[in-house]
N, C-alpha and C positions, 0 to 999 in steps of 0.2 A: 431572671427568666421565670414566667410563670404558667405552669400546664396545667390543664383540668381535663378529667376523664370522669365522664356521668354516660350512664344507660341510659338513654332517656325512652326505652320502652315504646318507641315510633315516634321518627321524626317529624310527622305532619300530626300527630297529637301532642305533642308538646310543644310545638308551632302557636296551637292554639291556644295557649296556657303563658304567655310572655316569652317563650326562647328567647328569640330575638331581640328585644326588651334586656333580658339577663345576658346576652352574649355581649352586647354592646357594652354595657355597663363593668362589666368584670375584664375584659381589653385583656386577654390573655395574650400571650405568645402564640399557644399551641392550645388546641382544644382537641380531644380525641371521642367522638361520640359512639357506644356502644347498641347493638339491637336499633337498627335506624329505620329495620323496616318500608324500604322504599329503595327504588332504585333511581337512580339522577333526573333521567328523564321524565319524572313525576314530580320533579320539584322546580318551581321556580329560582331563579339567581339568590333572592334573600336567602334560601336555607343550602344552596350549593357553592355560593362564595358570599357568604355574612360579611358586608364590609369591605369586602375586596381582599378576604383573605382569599392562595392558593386551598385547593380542596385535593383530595386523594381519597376513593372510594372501594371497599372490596364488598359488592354489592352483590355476590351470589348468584343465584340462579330461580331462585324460588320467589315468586312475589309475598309482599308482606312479612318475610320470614328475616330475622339474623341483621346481616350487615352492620358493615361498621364504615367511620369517616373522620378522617385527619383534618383539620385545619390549621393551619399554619399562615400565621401577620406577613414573615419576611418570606416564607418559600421555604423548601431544604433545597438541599445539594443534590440531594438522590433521593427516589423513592418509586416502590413495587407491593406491589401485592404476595403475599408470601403462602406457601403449600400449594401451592397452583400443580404444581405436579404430584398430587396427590388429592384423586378427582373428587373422592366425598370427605374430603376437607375444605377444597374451593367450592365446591357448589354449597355451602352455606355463606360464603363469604365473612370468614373472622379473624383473619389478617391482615393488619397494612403496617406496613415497615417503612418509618423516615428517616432520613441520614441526616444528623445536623451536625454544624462543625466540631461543635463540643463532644457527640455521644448521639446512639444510633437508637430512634426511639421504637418501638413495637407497640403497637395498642391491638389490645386483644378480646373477643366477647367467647369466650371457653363454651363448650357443649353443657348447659342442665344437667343431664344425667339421667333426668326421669323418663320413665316408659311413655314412648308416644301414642296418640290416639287411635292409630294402627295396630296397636298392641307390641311395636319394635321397642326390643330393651337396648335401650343409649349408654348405660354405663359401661359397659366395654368401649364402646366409641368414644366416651369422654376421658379415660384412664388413656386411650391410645394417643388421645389427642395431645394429654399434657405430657407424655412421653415422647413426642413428636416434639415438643412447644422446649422443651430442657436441652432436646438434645440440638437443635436450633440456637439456642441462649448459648451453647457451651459453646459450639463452632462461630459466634461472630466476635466470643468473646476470648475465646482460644485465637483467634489473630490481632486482637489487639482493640477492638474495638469495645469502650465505654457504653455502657448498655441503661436505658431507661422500657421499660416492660409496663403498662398498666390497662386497665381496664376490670372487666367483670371475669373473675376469675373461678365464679360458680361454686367456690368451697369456703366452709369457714372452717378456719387452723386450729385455731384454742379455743375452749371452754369458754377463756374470757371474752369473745369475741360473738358471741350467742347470747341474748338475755334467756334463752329457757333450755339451757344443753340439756338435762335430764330428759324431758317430753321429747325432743328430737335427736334420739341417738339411734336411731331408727329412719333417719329422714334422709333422702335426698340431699347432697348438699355439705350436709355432717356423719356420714358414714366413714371409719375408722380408715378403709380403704382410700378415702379418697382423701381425708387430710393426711394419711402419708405422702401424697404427691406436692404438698404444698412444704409438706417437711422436706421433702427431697427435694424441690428448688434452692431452698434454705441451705439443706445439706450441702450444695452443688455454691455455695458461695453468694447468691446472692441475697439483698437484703431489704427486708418487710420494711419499707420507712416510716409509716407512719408508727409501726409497734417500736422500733427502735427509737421515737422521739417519744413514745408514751408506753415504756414498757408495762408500769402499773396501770391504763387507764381503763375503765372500767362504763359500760352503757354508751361504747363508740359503735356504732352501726350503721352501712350502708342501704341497705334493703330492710322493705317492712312490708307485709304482706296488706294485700288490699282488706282483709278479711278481718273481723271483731275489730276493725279502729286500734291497729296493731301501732301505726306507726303514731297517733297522740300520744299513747302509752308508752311509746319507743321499747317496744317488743321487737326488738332487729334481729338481724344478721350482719356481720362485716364480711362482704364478700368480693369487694370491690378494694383495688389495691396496686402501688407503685413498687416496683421491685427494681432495686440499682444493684450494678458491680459496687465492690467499695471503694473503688476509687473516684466515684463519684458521691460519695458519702461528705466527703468536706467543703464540696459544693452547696451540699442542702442548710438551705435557712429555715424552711419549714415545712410541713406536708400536714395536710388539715381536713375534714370534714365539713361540707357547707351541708347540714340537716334541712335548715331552713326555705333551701330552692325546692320550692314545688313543683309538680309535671311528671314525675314519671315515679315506680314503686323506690328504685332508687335514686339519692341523690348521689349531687357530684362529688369530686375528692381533688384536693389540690397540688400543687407539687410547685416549692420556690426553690429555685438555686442560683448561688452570686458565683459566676465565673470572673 
């Protein structure tokens, strides 16, 4: 089974950049896109069912802003939109939750953090969120259900995982407060896949800033990330970085498992 989770930074701008062209070719299972910026009814059938896959949308309330969307070849079994009862977390739209037979997948686009143009400070609202987002993970997985979690999760964890940690210790994104929340998922059992199939690897990055020609350089961030129970760990064959897909600041990330 093979999932892929990319930001594509607006749905109908990376439309125009081959999506479609790269969905078809890559024939995923499950495709989970983050920041989709658009809500349904702005989009023709090619980018709301690519192929005749099922789609699932948590599209927010604010035009151009957030959202996110599942795609799925066979369908799940079950699927909802998640925090809906918790009103200024639904009205960005950054959960959708599928049930599939195997393990119950979450794809997630996490709050920035940074100060908005309004002058509202979001880091309290992004700590609140991922404390919302754990305590969620524990209760589906406290009953029993096998857990797959991915998308843009707005933090990077380790040093390794930064080409210039020094210069942004200070930044948004990499503030000590907020990779504690990334430790405390970790803490809480579940697991980084791709850093546990490359514990040593070094200049892996999802995000590259549009700015100084960041991403030729591969000046990244890994911020973007699959996180399983371990019992779903001997399922994974492999979980990977595709650098090379163009269209949005970050690229996609893969996720293979042999059930």
């Amino acid at each position: 089974m093979k999932i892929i989770s990319w930001n594509v930074n607006g749905i109908r701008a990376v439309a125009k950049k081959g999506f479609s062209e790269w969905f078809t070719k890559e024939d995923a299972d499950v495709v989970c896109l983050q920041e989709t910026k658009a809500f349904p009814h702005q989009l023709d059938e090619s980018l709301t069912n690519p192929n005749g896959y099922a789609s699932l949308w948590h599209k927010g309330t604010r035009p151009g802003y957030s959202g996110v969307a599942t795609f799925s070849k066979e369908g799940a079994l079950e699927e909802y939109n998640h925090f809906e009862d918790i009103t200024h977390f639904h009205e960005d739209g950054r959960v959708v939750v599928t049930k599939f037979p195997e393990f119950t997948l979450i794809n997630a686009y996490f709050p920035n953090g940074g100060t908005r143009a309004d002058g509202t400070e979001m880091l309290t609202y992004k700590l609140e969120f991922y404390d919302h987002f754990i305590q969620y993970m524990n209760t589906l997985r406290d009953r029993g259900e096998k857990i797959i979690a991915c998308g843009d999760f707005n933090i990077v964890h380790k040093e390794v995982d930064i080409a210039r940690p020094k210069e942004n210790k200070d930044s948004i994104g990499f503030l000590p407060i907020e990779r504690e929340k990334v430790s405390e998922l970790i803490s809480n059992g579940y697991v980084d896949v791709f850093r546990e199939l490359n514990p040593e690897g070094k200049d892996d990055y999802t995000w590259w800033s549009y700015r100084a020609g960041a991403r030729p350089r591969n000046v990244g961030w890994r911020i973007d990330y699959f996180f399983v129970t371990p019992d779903l760990l001997p399922m994974v064959s492999n979980c990977y970085h595709m650098p090379e897909v163009m269209g949005s600041d970050h690229c996609p990330l893969c996720l293979e498992l042999k059930f």
